[in-house]
N, C-alpha and C positions, 0 to 999 in steps of 0.2 A: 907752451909755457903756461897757456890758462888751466888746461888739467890738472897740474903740477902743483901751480900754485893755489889752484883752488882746493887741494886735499892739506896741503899745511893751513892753511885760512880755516879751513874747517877744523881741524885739529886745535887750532889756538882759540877757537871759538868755545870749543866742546872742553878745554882744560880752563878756559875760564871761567864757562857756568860753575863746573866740577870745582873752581877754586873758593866758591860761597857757600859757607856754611851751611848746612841741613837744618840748620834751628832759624834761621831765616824765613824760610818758607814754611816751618811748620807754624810760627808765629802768626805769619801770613794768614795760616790754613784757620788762628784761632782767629784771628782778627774779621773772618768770615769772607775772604777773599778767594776767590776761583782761581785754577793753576794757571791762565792765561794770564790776569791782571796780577798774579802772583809774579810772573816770570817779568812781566813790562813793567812795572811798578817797584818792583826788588830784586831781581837777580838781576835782570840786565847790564843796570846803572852800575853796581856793584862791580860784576863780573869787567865791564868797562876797564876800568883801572888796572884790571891782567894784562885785560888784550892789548891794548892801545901801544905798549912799546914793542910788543912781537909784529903786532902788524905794521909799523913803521919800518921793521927790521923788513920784512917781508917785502913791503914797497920799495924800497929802495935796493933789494936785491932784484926785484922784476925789473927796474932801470939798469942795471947793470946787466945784466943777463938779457935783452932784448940789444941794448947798445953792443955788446957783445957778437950777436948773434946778427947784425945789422952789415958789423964789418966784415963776418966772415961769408955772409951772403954776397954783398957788393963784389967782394974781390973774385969771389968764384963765379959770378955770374960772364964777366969778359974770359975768364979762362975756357967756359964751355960751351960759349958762343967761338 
């Protein structure tokens, strides 16, 4: 489940930076700021506001999906004992 879910997480991270303007950070770039405190300082916070509802969606499908996978363990575990 963690692989799984850690290539969508990665993917909703990677479309949210991708969802903040390129004039942002070129701003940034005039403002005399480095790509690091560019990135922690403005995209991040920005990018935030993408992410935050797919990873809730995310969350709440690893609940399901682990509950899921909880019960079909339990029941097959006396079957093959």
């Amino acid at each position: 489940f963690a692989l799984n879910e850690a290539a969508f997480s990665a993917e909703l991270f990677r479309a949210g930076i991708l969802s903040v303007n390129r004039s942002q950070s070129i701003a940034a770039a005039a403002l005399g700021m480095g790509p690091l405190l560019t990135l922690r300082r403005i995209i991040l916070p920005q990018s935030m506001r993408a992410v935050i509802p797919g990873l809730a969606n995310d969350t709440i499908g690893i609940l399901k999906l682990t509950s899921i996978a909880s019960v079909l363990f339990v029941n097959e575990l006396p079957f093959r004992s």
